[in-house]
Backbone and ligand atoms as CSV (ligand in chain L), in Angstrom:
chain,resi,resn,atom,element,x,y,z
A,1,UNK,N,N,4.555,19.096,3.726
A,1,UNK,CA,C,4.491,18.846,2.280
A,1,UNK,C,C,3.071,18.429,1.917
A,2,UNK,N,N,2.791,19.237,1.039
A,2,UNK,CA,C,0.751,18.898,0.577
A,2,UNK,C,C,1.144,17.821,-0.498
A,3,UNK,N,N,0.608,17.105,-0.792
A,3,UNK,CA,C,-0.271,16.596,-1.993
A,3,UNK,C,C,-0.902,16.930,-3.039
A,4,UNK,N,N,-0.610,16.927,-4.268
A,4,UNK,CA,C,-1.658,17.193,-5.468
A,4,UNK,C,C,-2.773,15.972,-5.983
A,5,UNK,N,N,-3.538,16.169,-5.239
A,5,UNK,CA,C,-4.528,15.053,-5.733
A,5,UNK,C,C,-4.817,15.014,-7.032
A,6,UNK,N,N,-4.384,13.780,-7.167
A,6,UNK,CA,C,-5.183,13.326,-8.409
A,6,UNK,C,C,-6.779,12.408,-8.635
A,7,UNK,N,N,-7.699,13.337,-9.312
A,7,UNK,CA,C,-9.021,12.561,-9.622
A,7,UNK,C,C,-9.149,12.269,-10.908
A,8,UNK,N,N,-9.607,10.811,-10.901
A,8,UNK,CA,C,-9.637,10.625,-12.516
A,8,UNK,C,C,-11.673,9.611,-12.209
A,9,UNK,N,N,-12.229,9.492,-13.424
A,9,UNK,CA,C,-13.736,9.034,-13.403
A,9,UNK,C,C,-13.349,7.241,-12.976
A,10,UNK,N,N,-14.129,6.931,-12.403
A,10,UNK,CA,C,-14.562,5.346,-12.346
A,10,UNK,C,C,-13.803,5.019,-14.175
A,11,UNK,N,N,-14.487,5.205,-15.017
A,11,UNK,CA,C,-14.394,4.835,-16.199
A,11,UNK,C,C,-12.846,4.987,-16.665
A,12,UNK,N,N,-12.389,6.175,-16.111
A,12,UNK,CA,C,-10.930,6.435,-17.026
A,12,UNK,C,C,-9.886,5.065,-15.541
A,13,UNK,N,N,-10.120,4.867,-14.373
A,13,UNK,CA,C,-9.352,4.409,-13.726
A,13,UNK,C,C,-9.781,2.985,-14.355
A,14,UNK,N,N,-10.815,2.517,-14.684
A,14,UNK,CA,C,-11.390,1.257,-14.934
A,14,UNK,C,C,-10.218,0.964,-16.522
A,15,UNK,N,N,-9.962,1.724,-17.409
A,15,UNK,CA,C,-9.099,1.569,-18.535
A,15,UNK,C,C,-7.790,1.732,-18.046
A,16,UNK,N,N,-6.899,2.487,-17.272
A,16,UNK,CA,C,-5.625,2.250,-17.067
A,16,UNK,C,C,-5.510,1.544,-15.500
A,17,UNK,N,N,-6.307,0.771,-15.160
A,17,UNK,CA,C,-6.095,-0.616,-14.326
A,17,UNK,C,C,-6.057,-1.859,-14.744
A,18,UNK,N,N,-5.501,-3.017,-14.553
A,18,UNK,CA,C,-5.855,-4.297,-15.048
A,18,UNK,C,C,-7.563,-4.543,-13.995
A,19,UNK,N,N,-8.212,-5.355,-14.282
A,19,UNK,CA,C,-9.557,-5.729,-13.656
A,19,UNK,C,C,-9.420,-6.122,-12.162
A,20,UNK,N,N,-8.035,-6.757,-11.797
A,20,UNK,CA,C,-7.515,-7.453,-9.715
A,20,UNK,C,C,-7.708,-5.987,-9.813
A,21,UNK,N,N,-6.341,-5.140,-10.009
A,21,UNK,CA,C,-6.555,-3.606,-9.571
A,21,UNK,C,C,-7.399,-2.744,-8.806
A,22,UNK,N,N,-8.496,-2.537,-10.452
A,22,UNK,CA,C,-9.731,-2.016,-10.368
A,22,UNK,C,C,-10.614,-2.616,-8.802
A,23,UNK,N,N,-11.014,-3.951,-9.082
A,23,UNK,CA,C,-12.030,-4.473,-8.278
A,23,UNK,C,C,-11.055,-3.999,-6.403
A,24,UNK,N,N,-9.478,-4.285,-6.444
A,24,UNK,CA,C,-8.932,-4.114,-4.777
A,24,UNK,C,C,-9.000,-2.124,-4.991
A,25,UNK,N,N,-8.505,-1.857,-5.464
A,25,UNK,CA,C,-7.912,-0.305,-5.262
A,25,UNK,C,C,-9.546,0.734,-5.536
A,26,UNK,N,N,-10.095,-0.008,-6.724
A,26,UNK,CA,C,-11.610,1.536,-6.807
A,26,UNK,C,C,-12.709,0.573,-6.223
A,27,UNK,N,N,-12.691,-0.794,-6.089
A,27,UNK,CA,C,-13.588,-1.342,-5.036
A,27,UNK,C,C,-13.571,-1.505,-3.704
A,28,UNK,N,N,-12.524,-1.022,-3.085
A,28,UNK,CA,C,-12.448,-2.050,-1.650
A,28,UNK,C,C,-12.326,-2.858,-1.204
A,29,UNK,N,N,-11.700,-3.781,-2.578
A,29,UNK,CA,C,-11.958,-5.311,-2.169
A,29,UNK,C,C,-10.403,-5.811,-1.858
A,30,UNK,N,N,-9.855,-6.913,-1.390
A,30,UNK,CA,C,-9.016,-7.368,-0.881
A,30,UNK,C,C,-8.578,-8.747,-1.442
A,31,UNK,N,N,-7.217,-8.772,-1.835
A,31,UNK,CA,C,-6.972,-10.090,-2.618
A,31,UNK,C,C,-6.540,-11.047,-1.498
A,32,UNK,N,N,-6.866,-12.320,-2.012
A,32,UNK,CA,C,-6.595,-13.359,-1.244
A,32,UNK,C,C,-5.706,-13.259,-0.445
A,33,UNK,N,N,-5.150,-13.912,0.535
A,33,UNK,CA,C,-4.020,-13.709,1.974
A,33,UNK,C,C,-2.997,-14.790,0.651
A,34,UNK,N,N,-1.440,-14.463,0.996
A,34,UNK,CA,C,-0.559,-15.232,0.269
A,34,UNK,C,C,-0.777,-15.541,-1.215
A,35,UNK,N,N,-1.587,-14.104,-1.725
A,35,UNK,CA,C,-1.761,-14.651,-3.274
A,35,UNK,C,C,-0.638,-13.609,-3.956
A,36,UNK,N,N,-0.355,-12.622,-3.500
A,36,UNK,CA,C,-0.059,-11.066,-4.022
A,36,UNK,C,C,1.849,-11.672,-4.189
A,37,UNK,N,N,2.230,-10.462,-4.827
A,37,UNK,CA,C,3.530,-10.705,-5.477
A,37,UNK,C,C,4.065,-10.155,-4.758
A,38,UNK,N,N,3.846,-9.365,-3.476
A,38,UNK,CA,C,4.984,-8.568,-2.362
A,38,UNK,C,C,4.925,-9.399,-0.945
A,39,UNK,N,N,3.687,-10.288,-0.073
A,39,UNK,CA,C,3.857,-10.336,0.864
A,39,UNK,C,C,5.328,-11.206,1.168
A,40,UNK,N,N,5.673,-11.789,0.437
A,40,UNK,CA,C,6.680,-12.543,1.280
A,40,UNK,C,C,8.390,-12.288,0.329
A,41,UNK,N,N,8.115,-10.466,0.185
A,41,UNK,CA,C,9.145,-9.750,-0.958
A,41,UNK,C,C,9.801,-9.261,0.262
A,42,UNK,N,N,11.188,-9.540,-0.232
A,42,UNK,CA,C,12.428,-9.177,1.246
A,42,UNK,C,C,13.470,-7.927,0.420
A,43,UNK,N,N,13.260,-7.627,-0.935
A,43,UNK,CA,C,14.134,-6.600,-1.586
A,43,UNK,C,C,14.257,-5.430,-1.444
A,44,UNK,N,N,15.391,-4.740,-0.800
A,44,UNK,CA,C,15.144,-2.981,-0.410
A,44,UNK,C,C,15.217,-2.231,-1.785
A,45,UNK,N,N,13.787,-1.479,-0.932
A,45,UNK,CA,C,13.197,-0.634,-1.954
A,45,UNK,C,C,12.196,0.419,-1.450
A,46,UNK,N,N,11.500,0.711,-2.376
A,46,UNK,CA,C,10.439,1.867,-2.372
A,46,UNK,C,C,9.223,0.895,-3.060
A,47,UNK,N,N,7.922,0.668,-1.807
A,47,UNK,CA,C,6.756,0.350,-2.779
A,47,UNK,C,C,6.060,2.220,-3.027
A,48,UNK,N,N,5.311,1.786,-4.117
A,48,UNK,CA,C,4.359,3.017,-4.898
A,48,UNK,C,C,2.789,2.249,-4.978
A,49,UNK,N,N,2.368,3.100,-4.937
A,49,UNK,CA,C,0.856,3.115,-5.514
A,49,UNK,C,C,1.199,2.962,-6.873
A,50,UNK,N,N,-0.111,1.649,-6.895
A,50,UNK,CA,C,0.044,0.885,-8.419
A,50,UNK,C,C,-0.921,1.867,-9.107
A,51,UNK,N,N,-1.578,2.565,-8.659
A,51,UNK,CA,C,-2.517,3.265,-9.437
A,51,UNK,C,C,-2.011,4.822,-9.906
A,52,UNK,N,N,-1.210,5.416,-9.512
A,52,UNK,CA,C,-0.467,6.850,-9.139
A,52,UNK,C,C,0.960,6.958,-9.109
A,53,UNK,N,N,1.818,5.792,-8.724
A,53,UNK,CA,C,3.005,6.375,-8.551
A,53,UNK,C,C,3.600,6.998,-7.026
A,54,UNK,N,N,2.454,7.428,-6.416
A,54,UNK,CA,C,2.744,7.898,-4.795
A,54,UNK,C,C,3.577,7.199,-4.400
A,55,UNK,N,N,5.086,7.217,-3.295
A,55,UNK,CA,C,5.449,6.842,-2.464
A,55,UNK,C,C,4.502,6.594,-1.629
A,56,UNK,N,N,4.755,5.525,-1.185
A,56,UNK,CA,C,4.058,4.599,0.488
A,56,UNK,C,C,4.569,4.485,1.245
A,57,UNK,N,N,5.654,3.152,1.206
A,57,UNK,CA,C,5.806,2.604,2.084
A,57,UNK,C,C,7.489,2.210,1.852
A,58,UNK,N,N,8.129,1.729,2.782
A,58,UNK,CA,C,9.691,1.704,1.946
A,58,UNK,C,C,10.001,0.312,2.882
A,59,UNK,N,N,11.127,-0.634,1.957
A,59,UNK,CA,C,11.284,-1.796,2.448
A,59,UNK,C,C,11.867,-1.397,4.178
A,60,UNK,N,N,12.013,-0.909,5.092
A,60,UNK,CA,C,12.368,-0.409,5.979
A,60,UNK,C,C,11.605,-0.571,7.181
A,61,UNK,N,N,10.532,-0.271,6.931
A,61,UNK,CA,C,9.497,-0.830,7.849
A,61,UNK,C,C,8.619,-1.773,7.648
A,62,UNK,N,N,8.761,-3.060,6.827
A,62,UNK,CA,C,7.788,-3.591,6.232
A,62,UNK,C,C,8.207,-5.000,6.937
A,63,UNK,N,N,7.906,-5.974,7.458
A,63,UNK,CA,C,8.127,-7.251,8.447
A,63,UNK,C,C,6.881,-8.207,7.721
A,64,UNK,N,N,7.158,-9.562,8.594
A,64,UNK,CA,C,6.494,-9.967,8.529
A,64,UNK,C,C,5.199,-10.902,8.903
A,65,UNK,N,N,3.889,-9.965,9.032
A,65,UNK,CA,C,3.048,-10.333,9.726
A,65,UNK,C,C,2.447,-11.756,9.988
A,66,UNK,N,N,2.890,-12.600,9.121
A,66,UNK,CA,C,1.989,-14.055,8.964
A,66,UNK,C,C,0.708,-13.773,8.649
A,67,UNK,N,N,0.343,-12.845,8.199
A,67,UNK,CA,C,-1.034,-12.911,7.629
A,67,UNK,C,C,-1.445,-12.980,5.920
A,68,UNK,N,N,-0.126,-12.981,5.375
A,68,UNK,CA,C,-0.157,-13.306,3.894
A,68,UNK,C,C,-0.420,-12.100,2.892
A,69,UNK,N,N,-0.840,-10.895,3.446
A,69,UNK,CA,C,-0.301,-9.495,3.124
A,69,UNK,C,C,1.221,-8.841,3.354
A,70,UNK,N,N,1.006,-8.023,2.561
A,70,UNK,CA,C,2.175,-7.173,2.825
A,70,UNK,C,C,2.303,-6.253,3.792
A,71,UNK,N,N,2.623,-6.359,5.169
A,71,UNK,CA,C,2.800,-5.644,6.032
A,71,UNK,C,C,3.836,-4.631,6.363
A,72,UNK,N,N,3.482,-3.446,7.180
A,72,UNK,CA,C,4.137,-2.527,7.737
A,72,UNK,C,C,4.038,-1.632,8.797
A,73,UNK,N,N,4.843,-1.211,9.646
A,73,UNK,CA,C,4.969,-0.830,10.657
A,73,UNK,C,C,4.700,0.663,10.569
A,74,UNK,N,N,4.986,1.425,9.264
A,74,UNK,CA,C,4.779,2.915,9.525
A,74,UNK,C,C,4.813,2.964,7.577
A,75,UNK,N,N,3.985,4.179,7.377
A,75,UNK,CA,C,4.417,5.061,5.867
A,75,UNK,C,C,5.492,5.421,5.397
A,76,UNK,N,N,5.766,5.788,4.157
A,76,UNK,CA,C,6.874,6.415,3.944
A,76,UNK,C,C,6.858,8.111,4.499
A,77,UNK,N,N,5.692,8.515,4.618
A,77,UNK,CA,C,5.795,9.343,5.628
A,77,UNK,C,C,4.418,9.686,5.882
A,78,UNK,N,N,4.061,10.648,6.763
A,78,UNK,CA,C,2.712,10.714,7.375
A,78,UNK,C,C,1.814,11.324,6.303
A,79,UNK,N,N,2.317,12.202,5.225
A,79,UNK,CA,C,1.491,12.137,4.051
A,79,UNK,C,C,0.909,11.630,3.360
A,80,UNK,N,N,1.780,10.367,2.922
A,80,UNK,CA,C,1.916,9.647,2.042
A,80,UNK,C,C,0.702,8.780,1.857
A,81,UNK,N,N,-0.124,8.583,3.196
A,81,UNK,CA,C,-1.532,7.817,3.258
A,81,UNK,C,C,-2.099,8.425,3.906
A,82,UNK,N,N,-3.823,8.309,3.627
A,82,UNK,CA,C,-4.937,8.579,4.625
A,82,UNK,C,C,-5.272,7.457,4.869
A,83,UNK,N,N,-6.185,7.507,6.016
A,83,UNK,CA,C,-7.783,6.674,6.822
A,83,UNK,C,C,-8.765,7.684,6.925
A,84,UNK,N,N,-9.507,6.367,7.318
A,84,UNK,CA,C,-10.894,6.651,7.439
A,84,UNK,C,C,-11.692,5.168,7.621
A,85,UNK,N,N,-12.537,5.648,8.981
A,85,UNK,CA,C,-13.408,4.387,9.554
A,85,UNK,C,C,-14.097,3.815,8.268
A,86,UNK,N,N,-14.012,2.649,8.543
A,86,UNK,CA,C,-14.447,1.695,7.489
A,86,UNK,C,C,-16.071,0.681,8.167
A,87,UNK,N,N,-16.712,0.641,8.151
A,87,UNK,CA,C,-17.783,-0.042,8.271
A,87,UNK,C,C,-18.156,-1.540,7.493
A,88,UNK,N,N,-18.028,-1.493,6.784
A,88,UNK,CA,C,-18.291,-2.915,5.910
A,88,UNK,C,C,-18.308,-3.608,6.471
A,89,UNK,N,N,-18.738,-5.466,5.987
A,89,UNK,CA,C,-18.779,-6.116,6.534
A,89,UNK,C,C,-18.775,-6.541,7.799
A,90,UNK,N,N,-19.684,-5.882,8.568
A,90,UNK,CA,C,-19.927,-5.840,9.624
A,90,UNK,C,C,-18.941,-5.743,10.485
A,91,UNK,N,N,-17.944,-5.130,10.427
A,91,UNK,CA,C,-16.862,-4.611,11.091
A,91,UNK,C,C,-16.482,-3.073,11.279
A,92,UNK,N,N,-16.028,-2.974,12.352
A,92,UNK,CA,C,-15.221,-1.702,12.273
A,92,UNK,C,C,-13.824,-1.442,12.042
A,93,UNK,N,N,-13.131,-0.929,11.014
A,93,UNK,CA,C,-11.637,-1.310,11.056
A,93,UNK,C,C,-11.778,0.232,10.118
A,94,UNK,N,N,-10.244,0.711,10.045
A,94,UNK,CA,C,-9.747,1.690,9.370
A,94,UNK,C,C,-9.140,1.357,8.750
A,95,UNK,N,N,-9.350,2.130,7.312
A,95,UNK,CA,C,-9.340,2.180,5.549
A,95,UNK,C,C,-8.008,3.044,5.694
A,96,UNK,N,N,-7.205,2.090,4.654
A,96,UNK,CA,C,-5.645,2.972,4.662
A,96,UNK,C,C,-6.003,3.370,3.036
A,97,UNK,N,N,-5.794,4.725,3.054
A,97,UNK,CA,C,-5.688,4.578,1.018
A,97,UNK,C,C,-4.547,6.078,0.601
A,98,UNK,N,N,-4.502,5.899,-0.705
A,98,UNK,CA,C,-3.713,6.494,-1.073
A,98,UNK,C,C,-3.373,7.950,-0.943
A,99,UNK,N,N,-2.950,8.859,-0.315
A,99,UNK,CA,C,-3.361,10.320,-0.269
A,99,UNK,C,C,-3.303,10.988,-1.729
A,100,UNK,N,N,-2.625,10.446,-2.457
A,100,UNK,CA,C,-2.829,11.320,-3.763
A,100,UNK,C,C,-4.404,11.005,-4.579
A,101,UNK,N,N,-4.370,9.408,-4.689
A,101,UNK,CA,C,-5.390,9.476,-5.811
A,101,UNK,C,C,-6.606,8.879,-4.821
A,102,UNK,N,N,-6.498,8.108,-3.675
A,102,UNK,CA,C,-7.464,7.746,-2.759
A,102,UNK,C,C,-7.974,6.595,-3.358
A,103,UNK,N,N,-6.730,5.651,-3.861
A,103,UNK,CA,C,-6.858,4.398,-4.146
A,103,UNK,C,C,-6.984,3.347,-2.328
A,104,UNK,N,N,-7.766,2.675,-2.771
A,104,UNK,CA,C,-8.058,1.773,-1.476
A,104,UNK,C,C,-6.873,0.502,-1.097
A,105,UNK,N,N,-5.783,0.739,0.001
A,105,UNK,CA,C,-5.017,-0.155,-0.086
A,105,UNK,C,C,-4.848,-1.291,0.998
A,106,UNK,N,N,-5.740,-1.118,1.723
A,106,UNK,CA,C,-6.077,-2.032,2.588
A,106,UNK,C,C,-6.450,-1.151,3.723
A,107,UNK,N,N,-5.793,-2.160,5.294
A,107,UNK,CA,C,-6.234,-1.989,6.369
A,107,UNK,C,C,-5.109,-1.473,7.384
A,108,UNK,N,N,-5.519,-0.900,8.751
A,108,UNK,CA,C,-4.300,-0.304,9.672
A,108,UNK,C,C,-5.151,-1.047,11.021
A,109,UNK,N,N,-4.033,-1.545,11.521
A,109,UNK,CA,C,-4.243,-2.582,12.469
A,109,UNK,C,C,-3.457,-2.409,13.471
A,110,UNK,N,N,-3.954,-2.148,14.966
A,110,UNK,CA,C,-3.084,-1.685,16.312
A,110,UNK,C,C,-2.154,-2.734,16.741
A,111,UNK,N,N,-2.275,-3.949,15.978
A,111,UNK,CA,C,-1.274,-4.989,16.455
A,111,UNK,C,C,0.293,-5.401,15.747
A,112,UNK,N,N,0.745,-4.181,15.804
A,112,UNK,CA,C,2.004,-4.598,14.923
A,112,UNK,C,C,3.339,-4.420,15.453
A,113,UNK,N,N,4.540,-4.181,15.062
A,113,UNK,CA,C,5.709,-4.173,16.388
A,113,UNK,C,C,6.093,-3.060,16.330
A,114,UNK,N,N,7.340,-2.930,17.437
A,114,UNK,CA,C,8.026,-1.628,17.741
A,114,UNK,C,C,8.546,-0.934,16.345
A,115,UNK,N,N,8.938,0.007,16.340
A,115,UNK,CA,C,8.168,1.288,17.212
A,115,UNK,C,C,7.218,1.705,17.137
A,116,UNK,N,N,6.472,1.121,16.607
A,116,UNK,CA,C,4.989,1.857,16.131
A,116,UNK,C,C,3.683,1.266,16.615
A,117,UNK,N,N,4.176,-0.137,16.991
A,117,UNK,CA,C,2.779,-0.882,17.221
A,117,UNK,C,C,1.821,-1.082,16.250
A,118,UNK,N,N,1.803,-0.435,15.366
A,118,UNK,CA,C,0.881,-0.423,13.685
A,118,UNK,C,C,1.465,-1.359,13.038
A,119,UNK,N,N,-0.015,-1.929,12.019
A,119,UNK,CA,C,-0.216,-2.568,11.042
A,119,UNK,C,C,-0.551,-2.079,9.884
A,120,UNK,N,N,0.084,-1.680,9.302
A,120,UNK,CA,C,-0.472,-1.195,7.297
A,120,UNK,C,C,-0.409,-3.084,6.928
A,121,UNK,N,N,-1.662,-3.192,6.789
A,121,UNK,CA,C,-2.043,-4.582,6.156
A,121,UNK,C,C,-2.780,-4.186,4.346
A,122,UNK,N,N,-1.663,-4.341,4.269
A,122,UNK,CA,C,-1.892,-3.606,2.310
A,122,UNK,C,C,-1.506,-4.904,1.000
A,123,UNK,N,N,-2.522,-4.896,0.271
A,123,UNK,CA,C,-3.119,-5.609,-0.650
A,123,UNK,C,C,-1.837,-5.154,-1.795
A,124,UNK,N,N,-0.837,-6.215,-2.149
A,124,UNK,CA,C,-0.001,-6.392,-3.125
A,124,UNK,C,C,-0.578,-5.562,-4.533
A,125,UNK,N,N,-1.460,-5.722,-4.888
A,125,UNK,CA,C,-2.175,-5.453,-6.107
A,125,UNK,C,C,-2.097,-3.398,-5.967
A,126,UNK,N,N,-2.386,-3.644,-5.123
A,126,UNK,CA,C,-2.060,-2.058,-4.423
A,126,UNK,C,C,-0.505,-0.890,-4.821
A,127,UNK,N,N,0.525,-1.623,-5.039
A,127,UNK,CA,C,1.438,-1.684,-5.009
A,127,UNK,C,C,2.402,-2.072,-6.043
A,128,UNK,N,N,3.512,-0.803,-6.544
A,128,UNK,CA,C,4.573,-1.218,-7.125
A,128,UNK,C,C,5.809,-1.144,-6.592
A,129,UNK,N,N,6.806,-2.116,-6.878
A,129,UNK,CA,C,8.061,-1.978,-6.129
A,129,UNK,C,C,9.035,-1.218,-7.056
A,130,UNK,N,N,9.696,-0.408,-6.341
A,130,UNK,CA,C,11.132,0.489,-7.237
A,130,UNK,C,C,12.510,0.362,-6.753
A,131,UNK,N,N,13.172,-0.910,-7.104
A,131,UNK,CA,C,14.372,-1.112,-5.787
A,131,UNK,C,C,15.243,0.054,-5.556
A,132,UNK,N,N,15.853,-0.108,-4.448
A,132,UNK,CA,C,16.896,0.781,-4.309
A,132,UNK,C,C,17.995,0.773,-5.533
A,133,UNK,N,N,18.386,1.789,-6.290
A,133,UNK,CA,C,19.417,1.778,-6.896
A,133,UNK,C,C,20.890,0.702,-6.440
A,134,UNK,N,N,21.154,0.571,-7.259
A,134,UNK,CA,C,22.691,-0.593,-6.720
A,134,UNK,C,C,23.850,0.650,-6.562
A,135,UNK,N,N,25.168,0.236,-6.128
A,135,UNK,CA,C,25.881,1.590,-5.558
A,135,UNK,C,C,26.517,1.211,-7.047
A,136,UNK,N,N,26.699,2.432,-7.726
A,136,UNK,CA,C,28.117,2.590,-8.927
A,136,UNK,C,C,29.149,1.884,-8.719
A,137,UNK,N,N,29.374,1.003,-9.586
A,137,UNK,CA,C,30.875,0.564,-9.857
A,137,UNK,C,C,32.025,1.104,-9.225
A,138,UNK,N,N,32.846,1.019,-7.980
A,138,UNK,CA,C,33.975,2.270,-8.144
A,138,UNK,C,C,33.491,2.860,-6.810
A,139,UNK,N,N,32.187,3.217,-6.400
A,139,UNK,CA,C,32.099,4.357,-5.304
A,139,UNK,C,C,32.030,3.811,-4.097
A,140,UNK,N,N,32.558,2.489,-3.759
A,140,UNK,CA,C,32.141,2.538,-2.543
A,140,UNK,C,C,33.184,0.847,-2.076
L,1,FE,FE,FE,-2.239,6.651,-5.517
């Protein structure tokens, strides 16, 4: 399954972001550890890209790291995100971001649990939640 990327200017993402957004998702930058509205969110669901709408990540694989992000063990599927070596701050680490719009959503980290051993260490601000539907009245 491909992707339709979406590109929009610095300027047009800078107007339909709030300013946290803008500065974590078209800057690179990273919100505080334990500040964000998902790391310590236990509700099954579907997170999205706050910037796009993309599926990510689904309450399914998402645990919790103690690092005050929102962590996860795997994507919602191997599409759903890219990397790419990251250099900054004098580090080497790999850039997880959005495959549709190539919003910046944090970091992928080899220390995480079974089955995957991975870390998606992803910035709340990054992120919208869509719960699972509740079952119909009656069906179940
Ligand atoms: Fe996106």
């Amino acid at each position: 399954m491909s992707q339709e990327k979406i590109t929009r200017t610095e300027q047009e993402w800078k107007s339909l972001l709030t300013p946290e957004q803008f500065r974590v998702t078209r800057g690179g930058g990273t919100e505080p550890p334990f500040s964000g509205k998902y790391y310590n969110h236990k509700e099954k669901g579907t997170y999205l890209c706050s910037n796009c709408g993309n599926g990510l990540f689904t309450s399914d694989s998402k645990y919790d790291s103690g690092s005050g992000w929102p962590s996860f063990f795997e994507p919602l599927s191997p599409e759903s995100v890219s990397t790419r070596e990251d250099r900054s701050h004098g580090m080497t680490r790999v850039e997880v971001l959005c495959a549709r719009c190539d919003a910046h959503l944090g970091h992928l980290f080899p220390d995480g649990p079974p089955p995957t051993g991975m870390r998606y260490c992803i910035n709340s601000v990054a992120l919208d939640f869509k719960p699972d539907q509740p079952p119909r009245p009656g069906t179940n």
